[in-house]
Structure formats: structure tokens, C-alpha cells
C-alpha angles and dihedrals in degrees: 000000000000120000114218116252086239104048085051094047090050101047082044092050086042081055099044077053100054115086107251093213097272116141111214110233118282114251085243117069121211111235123212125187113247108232115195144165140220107230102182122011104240124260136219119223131182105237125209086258096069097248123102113241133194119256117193135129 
């Protein structure tokens, strides 16, 4: 049994139509602090240009 090329793109295009359970983002975002550490201090190294550059990682 073939299905016609017009009744698949239609029930494809009903589909695209249908919400998929996603919910938009409210109109009040949450906010959440940002916590971060510092692994290595930064170091200052003379580069072959003549310039000192900073090294971290």
C-alpha cells in the first residue's frame, strides 16, 4: 500500500502544527549567581617579541 505524496505532507505539516510539549520561556527569567575559582595566579612572561605577555590557564 502506497501512501499519496499529499496525504503524507499534510499529516507531516498537522504534526509540525501541533505543540511537542515544549514550554516558551517565561517572561521572568530565573537568575542564578555565577560561582567560580581561580585554579593557577596568572604569570607574566617575557615573550621573543620583546613584550611580556600573560600566561594562565
Amino acid at each position: 500500500m502506497r501512501v499519496p505524496i499529499w496525504l503524507l505532507s499534510t499529516f507531516v505539516l498537522l504534526l509540525a502544527t501541533f505543540p511537542s510539549g515544549v514550554h516558551a520561556a517565561s517572561d521572568n527569567p530565573k537568575l542564578t549567581p555565577l560561582v567560580a575559582e581561580i585554579i593557577a595566579p596568572p604569570h607574566v612572561i617575557p615573550g621573543s617579541d620583546g613584550r611580556r605577555h600573560i600566561v594562565y590557564e
